[in-house]
C-alpha positions in Angstrom: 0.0 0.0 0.0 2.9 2.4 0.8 4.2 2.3 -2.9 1.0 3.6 -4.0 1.1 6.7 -2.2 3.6 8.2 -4.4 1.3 7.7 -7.4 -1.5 9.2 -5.9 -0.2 12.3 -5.0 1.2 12.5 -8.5 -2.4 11.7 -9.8 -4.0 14.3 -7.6 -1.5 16.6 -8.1 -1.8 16.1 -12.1 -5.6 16.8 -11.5 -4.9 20.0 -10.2 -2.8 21.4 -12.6 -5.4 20.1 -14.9 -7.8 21.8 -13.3 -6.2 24.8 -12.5 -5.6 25.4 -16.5 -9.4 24.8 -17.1 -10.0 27.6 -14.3 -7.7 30.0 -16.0 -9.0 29.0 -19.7 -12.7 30.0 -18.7 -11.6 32.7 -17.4 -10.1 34.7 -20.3 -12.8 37.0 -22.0 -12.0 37.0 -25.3 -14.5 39.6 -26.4 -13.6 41.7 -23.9 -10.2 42.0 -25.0 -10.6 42.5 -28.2 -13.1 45.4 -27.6 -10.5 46.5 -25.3 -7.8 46.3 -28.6 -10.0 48.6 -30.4 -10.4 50.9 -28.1 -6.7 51.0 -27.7 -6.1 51.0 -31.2 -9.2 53.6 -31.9 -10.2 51.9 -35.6 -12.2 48.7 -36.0 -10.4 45.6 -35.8 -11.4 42.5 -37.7 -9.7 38.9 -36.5 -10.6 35.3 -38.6 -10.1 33.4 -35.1 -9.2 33.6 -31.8 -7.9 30.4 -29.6 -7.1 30.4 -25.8 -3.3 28.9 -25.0 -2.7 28.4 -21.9 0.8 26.4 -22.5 3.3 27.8 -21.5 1.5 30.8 -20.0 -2.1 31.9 -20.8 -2.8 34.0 -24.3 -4.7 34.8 -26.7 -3.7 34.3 -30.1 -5.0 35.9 -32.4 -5.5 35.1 -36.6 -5.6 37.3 -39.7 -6.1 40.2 -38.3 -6.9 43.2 -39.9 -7.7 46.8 -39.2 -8.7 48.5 -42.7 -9.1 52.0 -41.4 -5.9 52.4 -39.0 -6.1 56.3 -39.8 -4.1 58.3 -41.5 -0.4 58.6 -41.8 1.6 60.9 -44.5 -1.6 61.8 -45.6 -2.6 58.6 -46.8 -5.2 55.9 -45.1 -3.6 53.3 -43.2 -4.3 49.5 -43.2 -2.8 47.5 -40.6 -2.5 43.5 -40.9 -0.9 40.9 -39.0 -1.2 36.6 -39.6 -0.6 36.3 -35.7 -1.2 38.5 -32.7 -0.3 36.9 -29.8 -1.4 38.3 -26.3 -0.2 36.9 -23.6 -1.9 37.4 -19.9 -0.8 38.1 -16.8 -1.9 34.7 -14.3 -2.9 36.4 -11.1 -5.3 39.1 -12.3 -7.1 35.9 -14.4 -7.6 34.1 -11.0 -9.1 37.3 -10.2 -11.6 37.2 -13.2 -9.5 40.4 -15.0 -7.3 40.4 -18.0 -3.7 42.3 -17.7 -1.6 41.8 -20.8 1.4 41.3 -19.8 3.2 41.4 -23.3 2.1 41.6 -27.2 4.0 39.6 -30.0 3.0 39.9 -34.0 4.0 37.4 -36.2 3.6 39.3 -40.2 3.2 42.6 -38.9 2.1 44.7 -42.2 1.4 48.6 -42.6 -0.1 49.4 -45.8 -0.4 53.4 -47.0 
């Protein structure tokens, strides 16, 4: 019976990290944050899909994203695109039920004029 201990506490301890990811994934508002990009962005943002990662820290990754009416620069409209936008979230404030992005990477940043 003693040799089964240690494989309990792994199993229960697996269980939590399990659930402890499920926790945090629920927890990520996706449309709040991207309301919360356009408002920091001030134009329209368009995005063909957003996924929740949670490996190795909790993001939101977002796809083909586009803003068609960045503003204007030079005199000339702006169009912003990007394949990836990554966002990647803070843990604590998720436990919390709030979203702090901690740090934003683009993968095919693109300004068009």
């Amino acid at each position: 019976m003693p040799a089964r201990r240690p494989l309990l506490l792994a199993g229960l301890v697996l269980a939590g990290a399990v659930g402890l990811l499920a926790l945090i994934g629920a927890r990520i508002p996706q449309a709040a944050i991207l309301l919360e990009l356009e408002r920091a962005v001030g134009h329209p943002i368009e995005v063909d899909q957003a996924r929740v990662r949670l490996v190795p820290q909790p993001a939101l990754e977002l796809l083909d994203v586009r803003a068609p009416d960045a503003g204007v620069l030079a005199g000339c409209l702006a169009r912003f695109e990007a394949r990836r936008v990554r966002l990647r979230l803070a843990v604590a404030p998720l436990l919390r039920g709030r979203a702090v992005v901690s740090r934003m990477d683009l993968d095919g940043p693109l300004l068009r004029l």
